[in-house]
C-alpha positions in Angstrom: 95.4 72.2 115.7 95.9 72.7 119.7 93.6 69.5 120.1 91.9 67.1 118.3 88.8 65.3 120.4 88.6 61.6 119.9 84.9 60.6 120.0 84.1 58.6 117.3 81.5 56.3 118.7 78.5 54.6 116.6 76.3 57.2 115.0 78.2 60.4 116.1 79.7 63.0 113.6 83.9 62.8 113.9 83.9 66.2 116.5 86.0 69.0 114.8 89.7 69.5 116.0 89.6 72.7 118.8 91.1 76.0 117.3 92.4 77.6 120.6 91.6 81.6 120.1 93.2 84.3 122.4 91.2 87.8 122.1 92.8 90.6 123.4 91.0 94.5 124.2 88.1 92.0 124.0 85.7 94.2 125.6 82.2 92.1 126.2 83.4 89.7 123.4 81.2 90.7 119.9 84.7 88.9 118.5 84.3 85.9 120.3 80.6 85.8 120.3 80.6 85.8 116.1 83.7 82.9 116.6 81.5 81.1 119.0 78.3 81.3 116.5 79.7 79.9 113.5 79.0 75.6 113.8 80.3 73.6 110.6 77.9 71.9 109.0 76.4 68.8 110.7 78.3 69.5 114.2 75.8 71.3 116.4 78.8 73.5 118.3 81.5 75.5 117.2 85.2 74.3 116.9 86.4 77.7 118.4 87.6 77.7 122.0 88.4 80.7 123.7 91.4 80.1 126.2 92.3 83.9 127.3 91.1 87.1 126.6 92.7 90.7 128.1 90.7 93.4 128.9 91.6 96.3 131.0 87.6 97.5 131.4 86.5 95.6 134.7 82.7 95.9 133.7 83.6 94.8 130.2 85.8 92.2 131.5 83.2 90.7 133.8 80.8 90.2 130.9 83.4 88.7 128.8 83.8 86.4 132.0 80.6 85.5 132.6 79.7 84.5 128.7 83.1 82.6 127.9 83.9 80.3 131.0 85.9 78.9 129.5 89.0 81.3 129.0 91.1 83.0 131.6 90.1 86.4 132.0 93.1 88.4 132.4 91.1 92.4 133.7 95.1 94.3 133.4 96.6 96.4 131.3 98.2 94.5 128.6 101.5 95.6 129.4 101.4 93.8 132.6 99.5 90.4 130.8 102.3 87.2 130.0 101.4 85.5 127.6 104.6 83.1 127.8 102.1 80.0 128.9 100.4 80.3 125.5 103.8 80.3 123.6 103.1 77.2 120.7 99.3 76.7 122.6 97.1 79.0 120.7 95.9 78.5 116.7 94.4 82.3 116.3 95.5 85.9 118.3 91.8 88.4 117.6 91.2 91.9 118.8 92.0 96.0 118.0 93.7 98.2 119.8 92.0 101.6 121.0 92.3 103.5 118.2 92.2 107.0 119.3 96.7 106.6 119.4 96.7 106.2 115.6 99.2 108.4 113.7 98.1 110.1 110.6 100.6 108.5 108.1 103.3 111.5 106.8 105.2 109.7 104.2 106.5 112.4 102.8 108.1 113.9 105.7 109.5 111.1 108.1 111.0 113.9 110.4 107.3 114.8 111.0 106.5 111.3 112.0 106.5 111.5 116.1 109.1 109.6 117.6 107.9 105.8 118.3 110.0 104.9 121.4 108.3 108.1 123.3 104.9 108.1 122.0 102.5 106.8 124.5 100.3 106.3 121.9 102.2 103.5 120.3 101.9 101.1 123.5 99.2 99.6 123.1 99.6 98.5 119.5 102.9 97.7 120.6 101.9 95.2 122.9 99.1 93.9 120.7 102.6 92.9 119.0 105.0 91.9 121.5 102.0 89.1 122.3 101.8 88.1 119.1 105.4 87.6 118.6 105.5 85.8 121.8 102.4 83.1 121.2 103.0 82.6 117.3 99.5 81.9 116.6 98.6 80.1 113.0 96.9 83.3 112.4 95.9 86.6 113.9 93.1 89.2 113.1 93.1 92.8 113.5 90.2 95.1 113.5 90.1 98.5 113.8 88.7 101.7 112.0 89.5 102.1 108.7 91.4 104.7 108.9 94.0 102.7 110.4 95.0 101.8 106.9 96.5 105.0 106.5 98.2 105.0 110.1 101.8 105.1 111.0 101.4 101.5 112.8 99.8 100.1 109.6 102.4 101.2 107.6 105.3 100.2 110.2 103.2 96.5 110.7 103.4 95.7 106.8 107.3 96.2 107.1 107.6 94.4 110.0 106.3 91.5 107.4 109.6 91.9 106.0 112.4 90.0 105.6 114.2 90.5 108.8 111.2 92.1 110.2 109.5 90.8 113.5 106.6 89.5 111.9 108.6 88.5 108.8 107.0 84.8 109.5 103.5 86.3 108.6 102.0 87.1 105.4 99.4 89.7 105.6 96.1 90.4 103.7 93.9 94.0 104.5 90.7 95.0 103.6 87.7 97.5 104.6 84.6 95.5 105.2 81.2 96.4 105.5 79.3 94.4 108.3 76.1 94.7 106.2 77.7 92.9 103.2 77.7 89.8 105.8 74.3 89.7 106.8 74.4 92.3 109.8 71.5 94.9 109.8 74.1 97.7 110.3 76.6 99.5 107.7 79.5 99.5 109.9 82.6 99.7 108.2 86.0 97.8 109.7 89.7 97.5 108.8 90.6 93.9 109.2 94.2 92.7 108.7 94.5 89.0 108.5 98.1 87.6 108.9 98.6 83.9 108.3 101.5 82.4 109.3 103.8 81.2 105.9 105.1 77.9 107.1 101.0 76.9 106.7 101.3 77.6 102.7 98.9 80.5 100.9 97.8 83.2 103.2 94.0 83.5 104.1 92.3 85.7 102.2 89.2 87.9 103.5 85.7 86.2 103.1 83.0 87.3 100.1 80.4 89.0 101.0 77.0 87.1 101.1 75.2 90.8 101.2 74.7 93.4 99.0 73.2 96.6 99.1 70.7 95.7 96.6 69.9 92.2 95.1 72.6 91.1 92.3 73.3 88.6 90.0 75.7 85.9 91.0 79.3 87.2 92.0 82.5 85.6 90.1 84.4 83.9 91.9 88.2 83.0 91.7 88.4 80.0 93.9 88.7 77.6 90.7 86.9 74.2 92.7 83.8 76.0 93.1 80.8 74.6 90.5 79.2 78.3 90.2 80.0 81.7 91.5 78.3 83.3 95.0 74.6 84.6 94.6 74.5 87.7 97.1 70.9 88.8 99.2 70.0 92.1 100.0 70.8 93.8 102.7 69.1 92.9 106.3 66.6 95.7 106.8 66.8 96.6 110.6 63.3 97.0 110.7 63.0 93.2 109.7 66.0 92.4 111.9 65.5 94.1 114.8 62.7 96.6 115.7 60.1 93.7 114.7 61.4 91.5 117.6 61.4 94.6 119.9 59.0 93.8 123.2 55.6 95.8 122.9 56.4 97.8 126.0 58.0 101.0 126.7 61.2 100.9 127.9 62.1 100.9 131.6 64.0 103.8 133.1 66.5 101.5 135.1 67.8 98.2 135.0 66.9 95.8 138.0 68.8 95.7 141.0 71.1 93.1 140.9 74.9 92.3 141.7 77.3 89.8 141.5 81.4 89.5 141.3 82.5 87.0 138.4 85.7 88.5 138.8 86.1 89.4 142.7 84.6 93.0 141.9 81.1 93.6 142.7 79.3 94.7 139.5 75.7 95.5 138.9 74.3 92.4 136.7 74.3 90.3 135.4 71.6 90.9 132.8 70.3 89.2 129.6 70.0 91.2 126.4 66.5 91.1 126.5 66.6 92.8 129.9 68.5 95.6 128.2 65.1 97.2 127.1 65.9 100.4 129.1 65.4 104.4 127.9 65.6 107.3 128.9 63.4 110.3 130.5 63.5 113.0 127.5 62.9 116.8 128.3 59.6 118.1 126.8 61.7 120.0 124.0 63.4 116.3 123.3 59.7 115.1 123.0 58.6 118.0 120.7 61.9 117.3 118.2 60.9 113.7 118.0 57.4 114.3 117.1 58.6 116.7 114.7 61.3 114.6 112.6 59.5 112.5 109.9 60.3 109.0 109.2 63.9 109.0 107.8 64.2 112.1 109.0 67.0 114.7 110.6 67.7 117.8 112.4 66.7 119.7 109.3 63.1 118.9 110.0 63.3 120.9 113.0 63.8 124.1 110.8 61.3 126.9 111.6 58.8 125.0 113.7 58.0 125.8 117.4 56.3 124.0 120.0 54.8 125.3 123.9 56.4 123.9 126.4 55.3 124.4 130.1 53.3 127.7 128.5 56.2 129.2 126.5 57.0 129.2 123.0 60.6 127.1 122.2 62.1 127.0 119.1 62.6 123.1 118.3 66.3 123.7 116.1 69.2 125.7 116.9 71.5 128.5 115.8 74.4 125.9 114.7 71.9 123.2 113.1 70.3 126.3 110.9 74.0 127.4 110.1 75.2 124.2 108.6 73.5 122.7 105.5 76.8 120.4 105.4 78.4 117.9 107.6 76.5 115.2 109.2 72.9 114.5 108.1 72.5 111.6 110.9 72.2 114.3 113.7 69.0 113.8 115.2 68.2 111.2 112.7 65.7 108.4 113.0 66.8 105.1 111.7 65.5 103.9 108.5 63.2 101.0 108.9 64.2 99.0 105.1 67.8 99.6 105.6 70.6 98.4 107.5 71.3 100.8 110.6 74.1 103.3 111.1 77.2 102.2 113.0 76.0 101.4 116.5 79.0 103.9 118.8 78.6 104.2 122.5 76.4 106.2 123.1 73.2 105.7 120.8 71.2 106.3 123.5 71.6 109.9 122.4 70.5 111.0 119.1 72.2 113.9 119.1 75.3 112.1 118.3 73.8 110.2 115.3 71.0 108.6 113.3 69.8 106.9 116.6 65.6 107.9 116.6 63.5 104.8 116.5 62.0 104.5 112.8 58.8 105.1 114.3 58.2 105.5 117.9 58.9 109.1 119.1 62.5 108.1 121.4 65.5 106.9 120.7 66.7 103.1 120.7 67.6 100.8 123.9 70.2 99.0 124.8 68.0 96.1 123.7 67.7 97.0 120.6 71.9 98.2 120.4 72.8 94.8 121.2 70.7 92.8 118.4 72.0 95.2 116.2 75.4 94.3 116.9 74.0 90.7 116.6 74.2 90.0 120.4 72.1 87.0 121.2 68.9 87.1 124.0 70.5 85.1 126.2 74.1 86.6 126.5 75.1 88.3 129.7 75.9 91.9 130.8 77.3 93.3 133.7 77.6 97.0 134.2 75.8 100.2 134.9 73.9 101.6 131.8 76.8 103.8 130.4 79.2 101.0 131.2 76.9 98.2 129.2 76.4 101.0 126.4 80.0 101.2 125.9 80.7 97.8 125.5 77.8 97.5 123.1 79.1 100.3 120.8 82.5 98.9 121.3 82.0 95.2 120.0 83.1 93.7 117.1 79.3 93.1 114.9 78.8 89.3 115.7 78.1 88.3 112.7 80.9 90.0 110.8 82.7 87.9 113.7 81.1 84.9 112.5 82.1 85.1 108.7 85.9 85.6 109.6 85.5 82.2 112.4 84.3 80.3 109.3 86.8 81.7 106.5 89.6 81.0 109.4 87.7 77.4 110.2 88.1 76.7 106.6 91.3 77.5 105.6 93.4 75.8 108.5 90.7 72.5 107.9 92.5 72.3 104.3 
């Protein structure tokens, strides 16, 4: 470990060694937040310290700022961050590039495969590598969509693994994990890569699930010194989760006014989560389709039904909705109340773009309500206008999938 804390005086646990974390396109910090939740046993604080974290988003970064004090926010593009002081000082590297650059993988036809010196695409996950390479962290995580298992840069990172390769000191383990399987009342779905360094023995592999879909019988397991195998719990209901915790009035229009510059810009903020209880004002045909979709309910509902609106008749569905039985049934969806949510993207605030209707109140969720879906606790820190705050929410790593990777990593470099 980076460093080991000495306290051992009379009636005191022994205080866990420091794992030094650097989290790069760290956005508001879901990643760190989950890192900074997990606390071993009997310890009362987490052994996770976040030294640096890079993000290019100044709203973002000024909430990362203002909830981690102690890492040095770098808000630059990464191709202009050093990370030579961290060379040898840093246990774990954590973050995803953007993945909008990721190339569909062509293996059958490399000359199809765009060039990778010229494609701008490639920077950024090139520079996610030039820093690892550069700090040789114990281990680092990557988290992305899942399709990035079937990207060019997947395919060109597991050869890089190679003998010869510039990663060749790294042995890597990939998976598609469901947040919900770890206790988050959302079924987001993430690729995470874990690459642990060789010279620290067998690589680290991705934590069991503690979740399941529905309750089931204990899991087998193949770590051989455990007495029995894992019993999994259902799913978190977001009902249970969230919308029971939700404060009994409506939501305000705006946020209140307030500024500050944790990082020398000024910013509106900051904010606590639970200040985050903020709407929208919907147009009377908005307020007619969410009277009109049932609990559970979609854009289908809106079939062949009419409402008055300021004295004249408006059809509630549309020409494309009534033309496509197929594709997406989240569209104007509300959420269902005894199951996890759907992914939690930028901008739930419209449900246009998803299954984002409260279960039962006729509008669609908050910010509030976003953020303790993503596992965000009341008392973390926001800075931002609405959009910017709803992007960084949609953005974030689920804390508590955070959280189960912290205590797999935790685990394995305690052995």
């Amino acid at each position: 470990m980076a460093t080991t804390s000495t306290d051992t005086s009379a009636g005191s646990m022994p205080a866990e060694p420091t794992i030094k974390v650097v989290d790069l396109f760290s956005g508001a910090g879901g990643f760190s937040a989950g890192f900074r939740a997990y606390e071993p046993a009997g310890t009362g604080s987490s052994p996770f310290q976040s030294v640096a974290a890079v993000e290019f988003d100044e709203a973002a970064a000024a909430t990362y700022s203002a909830n981690f004090g102690s890492a040095h926010v770098a808000n630059i593009d990464i191709t202009e961050w050093d990370a030579q002081p961290y060379e040898g000082q840093v246990d774990v590297v954590m973050g995803g590039p953007p993945c909008q650059g990721f190339s569909a993988l062509n293996r059958d036809d490399p000359a199809k495969r765009p060039p990778k010196a010229d494609d701008p695409r490639n920077l950024l996950w090139r520079e996610y590598m030039r820093v690892v390479t550069t700090i040789k962290p114990k281990i680092f995580v990557l988290e992305n969509v899942d399709r990035f298992l079937k990207s060019q840069e997947f395919e060109d990172l597991t050869k890089a693994t190679e003998d010869g390769g510039e990663l060749s000191a790294y042995a890597l383990r990939w998976q598609v994990l469901n947040s919900a399987d770890y206790g988050v009342p959302q079924a987001r779905r993430r690729a995470i890569v874990i690459a642990t360094r060789k010279d620290l023995g067998a690589p680290l592999e991705h934590p069991r699930p503690t979740h399941a879909r529905k309750a089931a019988p204990p899991q087998p397991t193949l770590d051989e010194h455990e007495d029995e195998p894992a019993r999994l719990t259902p799913w978190v209901p977001v009902g249970t989760a969230v919308f029971s915790r939700t404060p009994p009035a409506a939501p305000e229009l705006n946020l209140p006014h307030r500024e500050d510059k944790p990082l020398g810009v000024v910013l509106p903020g900051p904010y606590l989560t639970t200040e985050l209880h903020i709407g929208r004002t919907p147009t009377e045909l908005s307020l007619a389709r969410y009277r009109a979709i049932r609990p559970g309910g979609n854009r289908h509902d809106l079939r062949a039904k009419w409402a008055t609106i300021d004295g004249k008749r408006a059809y509630l569905s549309t020409e494309s909705w009534d033309r496509h039985n197929t594709g997406s049934g989240d569209v104007m969806g509300r959420m269902h109340e005894n199951r996890p949510s759907v992914t939690i993207r930028t901008e739930f605030y419209k449900p246009e773009k998803g299954r984002y209707l409260h279960p039962v109140e006729d509008r669609p969720i908050t910010h509030y309500e976003a953020a303790l879906i993503q596992g965000f606790p009341a008392n973390f820190k926001w800075f931002g206008s609405k959009i910017q705050i709803a992007r960084q929410i949609g953005n974030a790593v689920p804390v508590g999938l955070g959280r189960a990777l912290a205590q797999a990593i935790h685990e394995r470099l305690r052995d």
